[in-house]
N, C-alpha and C positions, 0 to 999 in steps of 0.2 A: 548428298543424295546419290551422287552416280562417280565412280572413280574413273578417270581415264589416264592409265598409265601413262609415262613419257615417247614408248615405242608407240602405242595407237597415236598420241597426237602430234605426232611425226610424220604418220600412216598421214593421217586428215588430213596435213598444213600442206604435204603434196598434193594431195589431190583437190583442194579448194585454192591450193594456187592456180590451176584451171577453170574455175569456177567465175560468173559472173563474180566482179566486184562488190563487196562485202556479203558473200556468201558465208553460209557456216554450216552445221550440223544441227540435224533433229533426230531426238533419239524416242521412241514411243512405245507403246506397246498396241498390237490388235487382239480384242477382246479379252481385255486386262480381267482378272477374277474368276476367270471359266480355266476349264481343262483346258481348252484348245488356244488359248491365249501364246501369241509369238511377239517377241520382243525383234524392231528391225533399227535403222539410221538409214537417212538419207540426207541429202542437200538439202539444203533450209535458204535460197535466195531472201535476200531483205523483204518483198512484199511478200511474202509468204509467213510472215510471224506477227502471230496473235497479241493481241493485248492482254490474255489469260494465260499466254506462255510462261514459263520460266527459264530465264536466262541463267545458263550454269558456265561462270565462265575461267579459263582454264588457259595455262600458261599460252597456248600457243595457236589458239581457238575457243568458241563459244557453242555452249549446246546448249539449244530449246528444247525444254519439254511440255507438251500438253496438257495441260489442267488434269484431265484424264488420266491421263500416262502416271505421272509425277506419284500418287503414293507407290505406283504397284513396282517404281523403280527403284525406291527405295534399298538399299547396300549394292545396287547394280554394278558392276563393274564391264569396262572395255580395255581389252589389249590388244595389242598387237604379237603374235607368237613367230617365232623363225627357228623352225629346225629342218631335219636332214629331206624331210618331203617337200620343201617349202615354206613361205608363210599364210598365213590368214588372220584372218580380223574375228575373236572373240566377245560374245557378249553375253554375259551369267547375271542374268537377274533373278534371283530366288524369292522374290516376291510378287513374279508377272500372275503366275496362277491365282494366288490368294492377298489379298494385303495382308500386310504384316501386325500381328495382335501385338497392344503392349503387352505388357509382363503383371499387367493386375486385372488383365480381362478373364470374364470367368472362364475356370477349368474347362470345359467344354469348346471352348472359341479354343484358347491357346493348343489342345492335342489336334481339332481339327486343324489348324497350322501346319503342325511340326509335319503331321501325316502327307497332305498338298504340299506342302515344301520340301522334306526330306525323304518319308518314305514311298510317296507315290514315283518319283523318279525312278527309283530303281527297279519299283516291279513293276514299271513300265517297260525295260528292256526285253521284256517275258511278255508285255500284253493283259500285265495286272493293275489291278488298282485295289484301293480300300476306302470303306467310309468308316466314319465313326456314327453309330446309330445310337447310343447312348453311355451315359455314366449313370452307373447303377449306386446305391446310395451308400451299400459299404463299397465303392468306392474300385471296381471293374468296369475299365473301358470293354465293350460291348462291339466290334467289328463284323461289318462283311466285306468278303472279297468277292470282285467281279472280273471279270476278262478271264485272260491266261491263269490266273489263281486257283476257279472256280474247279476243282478238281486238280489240282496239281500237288503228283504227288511229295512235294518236299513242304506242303503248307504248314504242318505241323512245326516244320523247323522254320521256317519263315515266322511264323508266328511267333513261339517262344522262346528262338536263340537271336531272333533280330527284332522285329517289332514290337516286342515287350520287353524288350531289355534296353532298348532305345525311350520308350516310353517309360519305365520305374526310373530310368536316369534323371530323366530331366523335371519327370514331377514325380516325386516323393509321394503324393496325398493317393498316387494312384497305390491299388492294390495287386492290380491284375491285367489278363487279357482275357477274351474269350470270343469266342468267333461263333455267328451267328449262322452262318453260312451253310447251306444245303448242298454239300461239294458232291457235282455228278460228272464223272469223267466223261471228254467230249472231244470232238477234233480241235477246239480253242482251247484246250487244256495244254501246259506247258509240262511238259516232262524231261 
């Protein structure tokens, strides 16, 4: 479920060596499935863990996760990084936004995935986003953009030099792209 390199749990074994006696880590997410969903860790004291917890446990510490938590953490990972800035404590879970589809849910479920997991992130850094509004029967994903997107002038190449080229990759059956979108340039337009 959740990788914690050897440097983070090195990170931890320090800092719950100050920790009440058999303290450990809880790793969660808040409002796991939504855009706004944030992955954190904290101390987890012994009376503080659930009997619906899951104990993930790990050379040199244990993590609880929340009944809750637990799918949306799925390929999670934690490190610890040390470069020339300094260090800090990482935590990438690409499934906090959305849970993760298997691989024989229908067409529909699986692009809305890839889009919340892979392509929302990025046109986030612009203040974009994208939905899938549908799958057309020969077989055009059907998109709108909102935020930063919505008139920005490079959408066209966003469109069909990244998001439809990322999209005919990963599923074949798709045919296309096409954007639904009523693009009016605006001061929330990213240029």
């Amino acid at each position: 479920m959740i990788i914690i390199t050897d440097a983070a749990q090195e990170h931890f074994a320090k800092l719950l060596a100050n920790q009440e006696e058999g303290t450990q880590i809880r790793v969660f997410v808040i409002n796991p499935g939504t855009p706004t969903a944030e992955c954190g860790v904290s101390y987890c004291p012994p009376d503080a863990v659930e009997s619906t917890d899951t104990e993930l446990k790990f050379e040199r510490l244990s993590a609880f996760v929340d009944e809750l938590s637990a799918p949306y953490l799925q390929e999670a990972e934690i490190d610890f990084v040390t470069d020339q800035l300094g260090s800090q404590l990482t935590l990438k879970a690409p499934n906090a936004k959305m849970r993760k589809v298997s691989d024989d849910a229908p067409l529909m479920e699986r692009v809305e995935y890839l889009l919340q997991a892979q392509v929302n992130p990025q046109l986030a850094s612009h203040g974009g986003r994208v939905s899938l509004m549908e799958i057309t029967e020969d077989g055009i994903a059907v998109l709108q953009f909102g935020g930063g997107c919505n008139g920005c002038s490079m959408i066209d190449v966003t469109l069909k030099d990244g998001i439809e080229k990322e999209l005919l990759q990963a599923f074949p059956e798709l045919k296309g792209v096409r954007d639904l979108t009523e693009h009016q340039r605006g001061e929330h337009s990213f240029y």
